[in-house]
Phi, psi and omega in degrees: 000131186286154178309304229284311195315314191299316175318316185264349151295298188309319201269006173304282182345324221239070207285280233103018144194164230267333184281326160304342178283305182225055130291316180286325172291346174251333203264017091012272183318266187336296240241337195294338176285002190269321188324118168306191170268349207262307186282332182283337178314312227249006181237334177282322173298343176251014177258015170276331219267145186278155198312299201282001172277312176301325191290279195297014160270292182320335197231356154088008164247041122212151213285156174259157203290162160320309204297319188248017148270141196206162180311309190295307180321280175340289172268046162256324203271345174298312189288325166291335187275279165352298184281351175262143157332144201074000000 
């Protein structure tokens, strides 16, 4: 795995506060070698972005803005579903 990939797993990992850790940290694991330079761009901008606005993208309770949809947003919030139980 290359510096940049390893660096943006670690700050996955590492939200600040535990649902965010593994949400954003698991789908890191699974998903980052597959990611381009276009998705780790668009992955790295949401790991900039504050914890508690992606959590309330992630979790449907409020749409996500323009500015920030994207493909990588898009199979994260697929990828929450899929890992949660039920």
């Amino acid at each position: 795995m290359d510096e940049r990939r390893r660096k943006l797993k670690f700050r996955a990992w590492r939200r600040g506060f535990r649902e965010m850790d593994l949400l954003m940290g698991s789908f890191a694991e699974r998903h980052i070698g597959e990611l381009d330079e276009a998705g780790l761009d668009e992955f790295e901008r949401l790991l900039a972005t504050p914890d508690w606005e992606v959590y309330a993208w992630l979790v449907g309770q409020k749409p996500v803005p323009d500015n920030h949809a994207g493909p990588v947003l898009d199979q994260m919030i697929a990828f929450r579903y899929e890992a949660m139980p039920g």
